[in-house]
C-alpha positions as CSV (number, residue, x, y, z in Angstrom):
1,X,0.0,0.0,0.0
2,X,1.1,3.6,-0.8
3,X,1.9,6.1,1.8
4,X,-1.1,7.9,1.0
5,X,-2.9,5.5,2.7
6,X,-1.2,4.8,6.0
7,X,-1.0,8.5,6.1
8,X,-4.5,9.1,5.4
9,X,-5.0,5.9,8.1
10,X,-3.3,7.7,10.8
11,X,-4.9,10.8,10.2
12,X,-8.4,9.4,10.4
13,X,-7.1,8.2,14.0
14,X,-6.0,11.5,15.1
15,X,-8.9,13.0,13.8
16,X,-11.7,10.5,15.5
17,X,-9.6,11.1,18.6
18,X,-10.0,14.7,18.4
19,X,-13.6,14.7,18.1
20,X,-14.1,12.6,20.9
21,X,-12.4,14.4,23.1
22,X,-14.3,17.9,21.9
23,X,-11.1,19.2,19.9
24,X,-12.7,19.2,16.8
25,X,-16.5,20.5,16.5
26,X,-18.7,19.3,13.7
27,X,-21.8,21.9,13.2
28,X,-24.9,19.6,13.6
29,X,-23.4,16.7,15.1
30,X,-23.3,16.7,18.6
31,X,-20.1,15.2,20.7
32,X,-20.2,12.0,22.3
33,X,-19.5,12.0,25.7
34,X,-17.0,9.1,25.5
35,X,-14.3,8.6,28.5
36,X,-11.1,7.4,26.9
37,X,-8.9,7.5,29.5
38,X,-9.5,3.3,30.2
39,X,-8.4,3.1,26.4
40,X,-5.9,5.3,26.1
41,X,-3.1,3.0,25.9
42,X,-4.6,0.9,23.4
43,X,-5.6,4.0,21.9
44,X,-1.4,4.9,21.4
45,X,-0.5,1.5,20.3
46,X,-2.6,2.0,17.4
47,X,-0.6,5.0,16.9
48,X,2.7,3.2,17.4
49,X,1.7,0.5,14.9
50,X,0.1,3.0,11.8
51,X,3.1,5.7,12.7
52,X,5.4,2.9,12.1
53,X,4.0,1.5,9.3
54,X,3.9,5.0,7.8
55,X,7.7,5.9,8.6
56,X,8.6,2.3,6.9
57,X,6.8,3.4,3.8
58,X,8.5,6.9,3.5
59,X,12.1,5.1,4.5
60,X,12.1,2.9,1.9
61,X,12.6,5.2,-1.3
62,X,15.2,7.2,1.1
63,X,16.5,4.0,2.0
64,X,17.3,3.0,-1.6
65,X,18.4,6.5,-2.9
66,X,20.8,6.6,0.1
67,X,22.4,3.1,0.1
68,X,22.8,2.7,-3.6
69,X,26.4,3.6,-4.1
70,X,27.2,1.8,-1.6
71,X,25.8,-1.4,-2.6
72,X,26.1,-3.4,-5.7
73,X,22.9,-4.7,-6.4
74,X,19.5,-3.4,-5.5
75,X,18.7,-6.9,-3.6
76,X,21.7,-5.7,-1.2
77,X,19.7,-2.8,-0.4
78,X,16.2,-4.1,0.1
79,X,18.3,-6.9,2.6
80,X,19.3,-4.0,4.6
81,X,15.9,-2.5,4.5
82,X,14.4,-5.7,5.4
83,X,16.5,-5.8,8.7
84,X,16.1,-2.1,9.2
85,X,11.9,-3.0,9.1
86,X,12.4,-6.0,11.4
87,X,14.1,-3.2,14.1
88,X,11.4,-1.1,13.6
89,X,8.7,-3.1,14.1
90,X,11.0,-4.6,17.2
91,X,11.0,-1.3,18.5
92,X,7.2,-0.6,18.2
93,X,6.5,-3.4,19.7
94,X,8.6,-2.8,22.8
95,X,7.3,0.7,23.2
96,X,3.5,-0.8,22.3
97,X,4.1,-3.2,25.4
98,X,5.8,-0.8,27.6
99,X,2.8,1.9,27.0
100,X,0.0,-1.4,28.2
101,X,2.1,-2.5,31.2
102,X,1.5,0.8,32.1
103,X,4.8,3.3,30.8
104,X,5.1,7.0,31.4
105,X,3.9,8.9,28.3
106,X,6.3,11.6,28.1
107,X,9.5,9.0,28.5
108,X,7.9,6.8,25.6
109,X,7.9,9.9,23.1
110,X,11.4,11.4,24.2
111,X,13.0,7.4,23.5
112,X,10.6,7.5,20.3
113,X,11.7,10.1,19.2
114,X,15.5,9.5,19.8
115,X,15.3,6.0,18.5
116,X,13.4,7.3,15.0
117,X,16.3,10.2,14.4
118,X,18.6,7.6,14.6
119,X,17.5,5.6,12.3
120,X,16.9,8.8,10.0
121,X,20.2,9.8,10.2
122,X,21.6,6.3,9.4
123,X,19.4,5.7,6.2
124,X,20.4,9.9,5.1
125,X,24.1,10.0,5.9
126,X,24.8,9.8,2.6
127,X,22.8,12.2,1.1
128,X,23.4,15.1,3.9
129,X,27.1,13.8,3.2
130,X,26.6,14.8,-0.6
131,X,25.2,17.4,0.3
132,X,27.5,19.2,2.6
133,X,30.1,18.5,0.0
134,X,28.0,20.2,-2.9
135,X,27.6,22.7,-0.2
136,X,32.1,23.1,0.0
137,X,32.3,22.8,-3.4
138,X,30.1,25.6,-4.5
139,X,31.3,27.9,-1.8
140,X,35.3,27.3,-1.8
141,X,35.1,26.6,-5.6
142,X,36.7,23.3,-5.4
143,X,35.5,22.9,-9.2
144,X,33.1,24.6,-11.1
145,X,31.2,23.2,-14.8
146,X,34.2,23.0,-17.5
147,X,36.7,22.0,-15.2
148,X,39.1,18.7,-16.2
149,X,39.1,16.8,-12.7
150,X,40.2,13.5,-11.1
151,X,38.7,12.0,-7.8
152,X,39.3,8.6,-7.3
153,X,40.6,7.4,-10.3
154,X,38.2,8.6,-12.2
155,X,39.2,11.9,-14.7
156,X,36.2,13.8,-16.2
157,X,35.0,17.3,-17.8
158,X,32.5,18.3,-15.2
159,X,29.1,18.5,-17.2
160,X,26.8,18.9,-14.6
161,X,26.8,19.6,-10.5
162,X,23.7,18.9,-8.3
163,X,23.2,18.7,-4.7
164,X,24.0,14.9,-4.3
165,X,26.4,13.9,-7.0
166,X,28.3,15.7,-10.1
167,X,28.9,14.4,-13.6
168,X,31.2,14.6,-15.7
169,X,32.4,13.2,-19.2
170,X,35.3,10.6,-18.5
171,X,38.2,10.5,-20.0
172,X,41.5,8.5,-19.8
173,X,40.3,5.1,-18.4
174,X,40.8,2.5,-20.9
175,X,42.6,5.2,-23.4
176,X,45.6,6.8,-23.7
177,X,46.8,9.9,-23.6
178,X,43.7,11.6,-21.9
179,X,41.3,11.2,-24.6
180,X,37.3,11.1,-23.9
181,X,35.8,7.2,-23.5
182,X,32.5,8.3,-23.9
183,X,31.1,7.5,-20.9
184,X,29.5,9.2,-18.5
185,X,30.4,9.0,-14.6
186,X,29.2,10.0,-11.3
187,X,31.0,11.3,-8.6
188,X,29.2,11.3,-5.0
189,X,29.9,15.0,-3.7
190,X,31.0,13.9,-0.5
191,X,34.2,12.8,-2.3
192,X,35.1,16.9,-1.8
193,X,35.9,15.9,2.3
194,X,37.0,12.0,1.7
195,X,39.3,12.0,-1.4
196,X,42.0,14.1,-2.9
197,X,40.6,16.5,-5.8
198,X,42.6,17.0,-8.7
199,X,41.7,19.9,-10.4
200,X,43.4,20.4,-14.2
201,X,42.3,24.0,-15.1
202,X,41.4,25.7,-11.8
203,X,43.6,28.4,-12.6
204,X,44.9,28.2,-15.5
205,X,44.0,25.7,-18.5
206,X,47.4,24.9,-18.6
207,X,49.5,21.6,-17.4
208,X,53.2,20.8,-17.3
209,X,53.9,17.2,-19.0
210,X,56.9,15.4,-19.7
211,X,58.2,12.9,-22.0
212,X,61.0,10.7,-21.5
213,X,63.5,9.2,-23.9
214,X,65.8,6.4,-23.5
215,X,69.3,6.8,-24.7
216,X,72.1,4.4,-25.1
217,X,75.3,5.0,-23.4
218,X,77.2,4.8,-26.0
219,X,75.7,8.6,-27.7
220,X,76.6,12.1,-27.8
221,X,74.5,12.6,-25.0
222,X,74.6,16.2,-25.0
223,X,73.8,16.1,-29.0
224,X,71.0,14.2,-27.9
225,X,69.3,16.3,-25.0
226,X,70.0,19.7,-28.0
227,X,67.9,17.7,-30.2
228,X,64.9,17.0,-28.0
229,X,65.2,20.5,-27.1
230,X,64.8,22.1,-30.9
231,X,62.0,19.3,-31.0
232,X,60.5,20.6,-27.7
233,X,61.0,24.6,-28.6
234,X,59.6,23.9,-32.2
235,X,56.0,22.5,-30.9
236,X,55.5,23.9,-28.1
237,X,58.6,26.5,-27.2
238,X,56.3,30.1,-29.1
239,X,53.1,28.8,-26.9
240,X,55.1,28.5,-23.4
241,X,56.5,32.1,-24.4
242,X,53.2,33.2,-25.4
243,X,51.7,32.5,-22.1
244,X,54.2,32.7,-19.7
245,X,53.0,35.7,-17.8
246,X,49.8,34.9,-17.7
247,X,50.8,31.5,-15.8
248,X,53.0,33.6,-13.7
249,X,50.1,35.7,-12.5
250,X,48.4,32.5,-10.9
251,X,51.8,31.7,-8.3
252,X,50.6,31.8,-5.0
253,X,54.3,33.2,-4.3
254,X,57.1,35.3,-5.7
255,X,59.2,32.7,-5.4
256,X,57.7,29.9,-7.6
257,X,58.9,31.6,-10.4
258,X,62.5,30.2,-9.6
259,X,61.0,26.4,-9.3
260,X,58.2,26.0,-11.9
261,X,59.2,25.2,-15.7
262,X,58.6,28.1,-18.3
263,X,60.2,27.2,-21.0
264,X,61.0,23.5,-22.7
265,X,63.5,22.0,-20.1
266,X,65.3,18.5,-20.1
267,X,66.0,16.4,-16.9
268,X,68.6,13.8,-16.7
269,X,68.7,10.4,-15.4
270,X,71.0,7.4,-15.1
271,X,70.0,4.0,-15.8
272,X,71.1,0.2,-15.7
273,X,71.7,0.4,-19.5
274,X,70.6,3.9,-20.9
275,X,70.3,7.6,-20.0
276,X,66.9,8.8,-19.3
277,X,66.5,12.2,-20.9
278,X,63.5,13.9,-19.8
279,X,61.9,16.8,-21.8
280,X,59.2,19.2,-19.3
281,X,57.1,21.6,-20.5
282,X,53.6,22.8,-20.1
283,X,50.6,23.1,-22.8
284,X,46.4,23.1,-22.8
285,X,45.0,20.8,-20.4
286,X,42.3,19.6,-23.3
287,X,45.1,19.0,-26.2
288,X,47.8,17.7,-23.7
289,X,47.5,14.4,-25.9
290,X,47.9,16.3,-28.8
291,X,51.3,17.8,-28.1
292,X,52.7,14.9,-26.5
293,X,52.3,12.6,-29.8
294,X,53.2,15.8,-31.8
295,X,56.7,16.6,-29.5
296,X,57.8,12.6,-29.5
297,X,57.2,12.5,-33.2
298,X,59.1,15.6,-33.6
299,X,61.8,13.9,-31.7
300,X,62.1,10.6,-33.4
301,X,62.0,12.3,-36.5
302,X,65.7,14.6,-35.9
303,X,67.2,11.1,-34.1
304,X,66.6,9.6,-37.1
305,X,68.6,12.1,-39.1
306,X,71.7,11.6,-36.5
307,X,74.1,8.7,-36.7
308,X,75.6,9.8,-33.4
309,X,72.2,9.8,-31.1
310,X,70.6,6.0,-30.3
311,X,67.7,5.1,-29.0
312,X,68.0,2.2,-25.9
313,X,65.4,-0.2,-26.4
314,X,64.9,-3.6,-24.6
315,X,67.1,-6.8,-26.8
316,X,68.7,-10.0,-27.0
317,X,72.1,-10.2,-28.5
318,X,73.2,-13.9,-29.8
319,X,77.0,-14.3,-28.8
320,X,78.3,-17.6,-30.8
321,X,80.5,-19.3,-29.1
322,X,82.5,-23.5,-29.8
323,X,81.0,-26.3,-28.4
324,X,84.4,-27.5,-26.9
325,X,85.8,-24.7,-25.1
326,X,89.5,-25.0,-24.9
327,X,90.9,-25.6,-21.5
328,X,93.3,-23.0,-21.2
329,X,90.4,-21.1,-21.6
330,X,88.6,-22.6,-18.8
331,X,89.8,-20.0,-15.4
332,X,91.7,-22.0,-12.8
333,X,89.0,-21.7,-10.3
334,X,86.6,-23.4,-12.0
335,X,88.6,-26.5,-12.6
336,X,88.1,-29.7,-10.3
337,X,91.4,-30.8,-8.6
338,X,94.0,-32.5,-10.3
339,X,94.5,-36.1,-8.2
């Protein structure tokens, strides 16, 4: 049954109850003259029984909207609802019997009423969670519609903010090099207080990148890291110039001038069998894919054209050798002892 009619049920009860006790005056219809106080417990166990009935039915589509992130299936939920009723009804039952046997009135409603907020504020957490977060978000601008995000693993252009979740248009995931999935996901609000929020364009709609590139050993290593310079400077060099100062204007202090990248830069690094040269630089959050293929093709292409400047790459090398070895080859060490 809908809660129309439990509530309509209840009502009906309140309202005989007033006229019998003269609250309510029909014209025309005189009052009975009806003592209730030898029925007035029974009288609030009906009360109990339709008022918990009636709180059941409004708790179960706030049950469900509240517990469905956090369960996988909606048989998950309606278990936990089912338990959730059994307490209830537990609980009405006690306070049913404890109001016969006799109970003070005024300690029945003051435990009613704690027990019901509890179980109010257990089946909403969720919600008033999301909703205190949309409420941090708005008002400390954590991110606003446009913005390229990232909360738990999940990166997204923010589409759409309500009061319990926000949306955005994923991309990454499954693909490379930040490009859209087409998907859409949902990010519960409350994730503003619980998770780390990475915001892309908050500021600025720029982002540093880098791209690394294995070289052998055996290169002009310094040839090398002027190359993937004039690769670096020719895509992406004018644009970092171009928009230098308006990055600059977005440091929270003087000094990060001296420790962000402004212009193409390359990092070194030693490794087992190569040197890792690292090339830094920043460009538009939304084309960051763009200039990355563009910069490493820009790259390969002027290695190519230099016999001095190898790439390391992962291989096997073949080494022939005899199948007798000689013994004088054979080190001293490894031979067994002469008798």
């Amino acid at each position: 049954m809908s809660i129309a009619y439990w509530l309509a049920a209840l009502l009906l009860v309140f309202g005989l109850l007033a006229f019998l006790t003269d609250k309510i005056v029909i014209p025309g219809v005189p009052n009975p003259e009806v003592n209730l106080k030898s029925v007035e417990p029974l009288l609030f166990v009906v009360v109990i029984l339709l008022g918990t009935k009636l709180l059941l039915s409004i708790m179960k589509p706030l049950f469900r909207a509240g517990l469905r992130d956090r369960f996988r299936t909606e048989a998950d939920v309606f278990s936990i609802f089912q338990i959730v009723s059994y307490v209830a009804w537990i609980g009405a039952l006690g306070f049913a019997t404890y109001v016969v046997l006799g109970g003070n009135f005024a300690e029945i409603g003051v435990l009613g009423g704690a027990v019901v907020f509890g179980v109010l504020l257990f089946i909403l957490q969720e919600p008033l969670l999301n909703f205190v977060g949309w409420a941090i978000l708005i008002t400390r601008r954590v991110y606003k519609l446009g913005d390229r995000i990232e909360v738990n693993n999940t990166k997204g252009y923010v589409v759409a903010i309500s009061t319990m979740n926000t949306t955005v248009r994923e991309f990454g995931g499954w693909m490379s090099r930040d490009t859209f999935t087409g998907r859409y996901a949902t990010i519960p609000n409350k994730s503003v207080m619980t998770s780390a929020v990475f915001n892309y364009t908050k500021d600025t709609p720029y982002i540093w990148t880098e791209i690394l590139v294995s070289i052998t050993y055996e290169s002009n290593l310094r040839r090398a890291e002027d190359i993937i310079l004039e690769a670096a400077n020719e895509i992406v060099g004018d644009l970092m110039r171009d928009n230098k100062e308006s990055v600059r204007e977005k440091y929270e202090f003087r000094d990060l001038a001296t420790y962000v990248i402004e212009e193409p830069t390359v990092r070194w690094r030693m490794k087992d069998s190569w040197v890792e040269l690292g090339v830094v630089f920043f460009c538009p959050a939304y084309r960051k894919g763009y200039y990355e293929s563009e910069v490493t093709k820009r790259i390969l292409e002027k290695i190519s054209d230099e016999p001095n400047v190898q790439i390391a790459y992962p291989h096997n090398v073949s080494v022939p050798f005899a199948r007798t070895v000689p013994h004088s080859a054979i080190p001293a060490a490894t031979l067994p002892p002469s008798e």
